[in-house]
N, C-alpha and C positions, 0 to 999 in steps of 0.2 A: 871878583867872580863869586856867587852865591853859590855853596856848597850843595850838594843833595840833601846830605844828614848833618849832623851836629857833630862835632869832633871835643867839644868837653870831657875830662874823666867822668860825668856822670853820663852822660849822652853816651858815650863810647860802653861803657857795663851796663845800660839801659838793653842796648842794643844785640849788642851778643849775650846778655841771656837770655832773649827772648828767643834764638836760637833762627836756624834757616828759616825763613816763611815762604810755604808751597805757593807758587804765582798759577791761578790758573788762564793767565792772558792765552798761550797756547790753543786751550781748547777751545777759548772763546772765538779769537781767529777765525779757526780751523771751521769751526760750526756757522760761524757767520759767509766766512766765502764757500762753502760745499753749499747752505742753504740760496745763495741767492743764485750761485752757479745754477743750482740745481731746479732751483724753479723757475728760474728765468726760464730754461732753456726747454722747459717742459710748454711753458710761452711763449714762445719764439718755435716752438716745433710743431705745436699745435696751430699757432696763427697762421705758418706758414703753409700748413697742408690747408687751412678755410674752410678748420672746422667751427664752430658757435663758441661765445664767450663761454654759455655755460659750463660746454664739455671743459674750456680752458680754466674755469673755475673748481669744478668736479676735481678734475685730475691735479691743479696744483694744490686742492686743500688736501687729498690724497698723499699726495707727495709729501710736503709738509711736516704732516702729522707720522708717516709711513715711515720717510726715510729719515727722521729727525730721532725717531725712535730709536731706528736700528744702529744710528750715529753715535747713536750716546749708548747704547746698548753695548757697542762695540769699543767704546772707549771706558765703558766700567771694565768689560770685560779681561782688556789690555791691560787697562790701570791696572786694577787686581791681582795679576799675573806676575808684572814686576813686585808689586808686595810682596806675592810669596816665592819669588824668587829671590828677595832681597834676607825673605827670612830663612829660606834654605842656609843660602851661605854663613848667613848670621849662625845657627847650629854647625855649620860646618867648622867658622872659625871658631865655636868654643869646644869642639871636640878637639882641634888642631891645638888648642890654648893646652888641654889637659893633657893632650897624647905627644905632641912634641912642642914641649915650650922653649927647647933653645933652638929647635930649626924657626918656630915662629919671633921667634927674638930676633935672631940673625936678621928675616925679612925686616923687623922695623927698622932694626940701623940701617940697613941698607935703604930702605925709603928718606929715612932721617937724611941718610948722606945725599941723596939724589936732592932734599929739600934745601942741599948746601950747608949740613952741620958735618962737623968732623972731630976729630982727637975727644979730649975730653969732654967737649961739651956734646959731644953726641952719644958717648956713655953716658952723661947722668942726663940728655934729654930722656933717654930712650929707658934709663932706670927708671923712671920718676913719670913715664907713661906708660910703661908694664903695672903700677900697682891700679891704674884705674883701668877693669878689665873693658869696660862699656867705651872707655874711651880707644883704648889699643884697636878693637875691633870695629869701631866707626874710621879709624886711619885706614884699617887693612881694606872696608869695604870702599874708600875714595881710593886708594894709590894702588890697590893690588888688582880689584873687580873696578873702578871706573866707575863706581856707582854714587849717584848722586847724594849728598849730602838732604837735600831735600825730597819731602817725601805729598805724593798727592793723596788726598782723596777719593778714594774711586766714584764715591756717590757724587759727594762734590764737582768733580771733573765731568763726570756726564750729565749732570744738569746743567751746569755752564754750556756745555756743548749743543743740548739741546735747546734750552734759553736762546742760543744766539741765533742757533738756525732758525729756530719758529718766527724770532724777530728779523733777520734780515730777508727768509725768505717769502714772509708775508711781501712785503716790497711789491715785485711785479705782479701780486695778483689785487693790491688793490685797487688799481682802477675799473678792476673788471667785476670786482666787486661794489663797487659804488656807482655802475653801470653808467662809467664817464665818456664824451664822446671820444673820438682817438684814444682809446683805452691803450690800445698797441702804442703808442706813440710815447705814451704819458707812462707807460711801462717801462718803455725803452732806458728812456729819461730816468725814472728815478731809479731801475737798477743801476744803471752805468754808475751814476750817482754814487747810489750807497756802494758799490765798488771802489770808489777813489776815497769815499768817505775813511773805510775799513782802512781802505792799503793807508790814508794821510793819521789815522790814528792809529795805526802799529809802529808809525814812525816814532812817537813818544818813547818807546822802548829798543829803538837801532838807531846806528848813524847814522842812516838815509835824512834826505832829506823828507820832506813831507811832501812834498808836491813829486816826488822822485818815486817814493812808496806809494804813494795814491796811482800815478799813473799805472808803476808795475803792476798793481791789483786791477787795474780799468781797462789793464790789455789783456790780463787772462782772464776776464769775464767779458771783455766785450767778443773771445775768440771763439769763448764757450758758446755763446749766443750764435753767434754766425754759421756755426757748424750747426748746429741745433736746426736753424730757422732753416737752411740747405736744406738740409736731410729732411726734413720735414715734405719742403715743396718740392722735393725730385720723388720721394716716398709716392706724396698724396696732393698731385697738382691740386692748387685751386678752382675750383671749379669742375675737376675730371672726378 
């Protein structure tokens, strides 16, 4: 069986100094199914009331551009947030370091012991990670706050987000844009599409299967749609 990494002693301290690396697969995701949900169904709600391609072009580059912004607007904003929540507690543990270092001691054994170290060897783990302070309070902020070892981007993370949305949710407005015949059709088509697409390549990263993840993604965009095109032609019959 072919490994992921390299298990070498060079391969293996290659590795862990280069330390956590921030994945922004998440945001990528996240920005790709909210973008084609979201515009799909802006085409699919518009088709279904029979109003003009252009308004259904208007309104999805609108969208697009609109809510792609506020997407990643809101995912720096988040990002950022955890940062400086991460750095709060960061001063907190080094006040806690200065102002009770054997209640803060205590806590590490007892993490140690919960990581299944005991008797002596969990005094001198827990000695000999008291003298590296940066290191003591990276333990405290995984075992004690649940906070992740890796850290995002905020800038980074919202352009990923937005990058994905602009890209998957161009998708259903290009046929209306290329003023193709059954544009609706050829819409249909290739959101569903890049729905299975997204969901079969997140599988890369779960144990789903791929055809398992693609489908799941193809059902909550294809239900987005439906509701969308509904509401639309109960709104604003065709024709009426």
């Amino acid at each position: 069986m072919q490994s992921d990494h390299g298990h070498s002693p060079d391969e293996i301290a290659a590795r862990l100094a280069s330390g956590r690396q921030s994945a922004y697969l998440k945001d990528m995701i996240y920005g790709a199914i909210d973008g084609a949900v979201t515009t799909f169904a802006i085409v699919a709600g518009v088709e279904g009331a029979g109003l003009s391609s252009g308004v259904i072009v208007a309104l999805g580059v609108a969208s697009i551009l609109a809510d792609g912004f506020s997407m990643a607007a809101s995912n720096y904003s988040g990002t950022k947030a955890e940062l400086d929540d991460r750095k709060r507690i960061v001063r907190v543990e080094e006040r806690h370091l200065d102002e009770f270092k054997d209640g803060e001691m205590e806590e590490l054994r007892q993490i140690l012991a919960q990581r299944g170290l005991s008797g002596d060897v969990l005094e001198q783990a827990a000695m000999m990670i008291s003298q590296d302070r940066s290191k003591w309070i990276n333990i405290m902020l995984t075992d004690e706050y649940g906070l992740s070892g890796a850290q995002s981007d905020p800038a980074r993370a919202s352009i990923a987000t937005f990058l994905a949305f602009l890209a998957a949710g161009s998708v259903p407005l290009t046929p209306y844009v290329l003023g193709l015949g059954n544009a609706f059709q050829l819409s249909v088509i290739a959101t569903l599409l890049t729905f299975f697409l997204i969901g079969a390549g997140k599988s890369r990263w779960s144990l789903a299967q791929w055809w398992w993840s693609g489908l799941e993604t193809f059902a909550i965009g294809a239900t987005a749609a439906l509701i969308a095109y509904g509401v639309g032609s109960f709104v604003y019959p065709a024709g009426g």
